[in-house]
C-alpha positions in Angstrom: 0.0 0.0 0.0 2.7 2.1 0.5 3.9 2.2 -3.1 0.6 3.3 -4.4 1.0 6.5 -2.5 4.1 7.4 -4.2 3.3 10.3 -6.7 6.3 10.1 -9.2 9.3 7.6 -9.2 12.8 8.0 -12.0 14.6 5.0 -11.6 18.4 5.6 -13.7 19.3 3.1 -15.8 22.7 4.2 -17.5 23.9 6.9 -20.1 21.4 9.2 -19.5 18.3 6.7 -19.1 15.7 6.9 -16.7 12.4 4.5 -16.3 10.0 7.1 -15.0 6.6 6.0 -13.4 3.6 8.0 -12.3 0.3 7.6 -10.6 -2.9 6.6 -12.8 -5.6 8.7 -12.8 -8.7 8.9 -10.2 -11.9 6.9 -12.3 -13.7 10.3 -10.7 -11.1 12.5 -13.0 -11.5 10.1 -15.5 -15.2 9.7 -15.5 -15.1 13.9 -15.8 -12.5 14.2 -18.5 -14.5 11.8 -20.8 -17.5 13.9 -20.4 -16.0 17.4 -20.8 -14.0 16.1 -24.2 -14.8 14.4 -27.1 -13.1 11.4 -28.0 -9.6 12.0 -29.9 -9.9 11.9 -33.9 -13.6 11.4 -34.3 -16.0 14.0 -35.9 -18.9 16.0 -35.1 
């Protein structure tokens, strides 16, 4: 449980390369995103 609280990780690799991870978004957020915005690439 307490890696789901973490908000943004960069884990180095090597030469300049990073594995970055970040928190997935609330379904509330996602629910209101979905209904503000129409989905990507379709038309009217």
């Amino acid at each position: 449980m307490a890696e789901e609280k973490q908000i943004w990780k960069a884990v180095y690799i090597g030469s300049g390369t990073f594995i970055i991870t970040k928190p997935k978004r609330k379904r509330r957020k996602l629910s209101q995103q979905r209904a503000k915005h129409p989905r990507r690439g379709m038309r009217k």
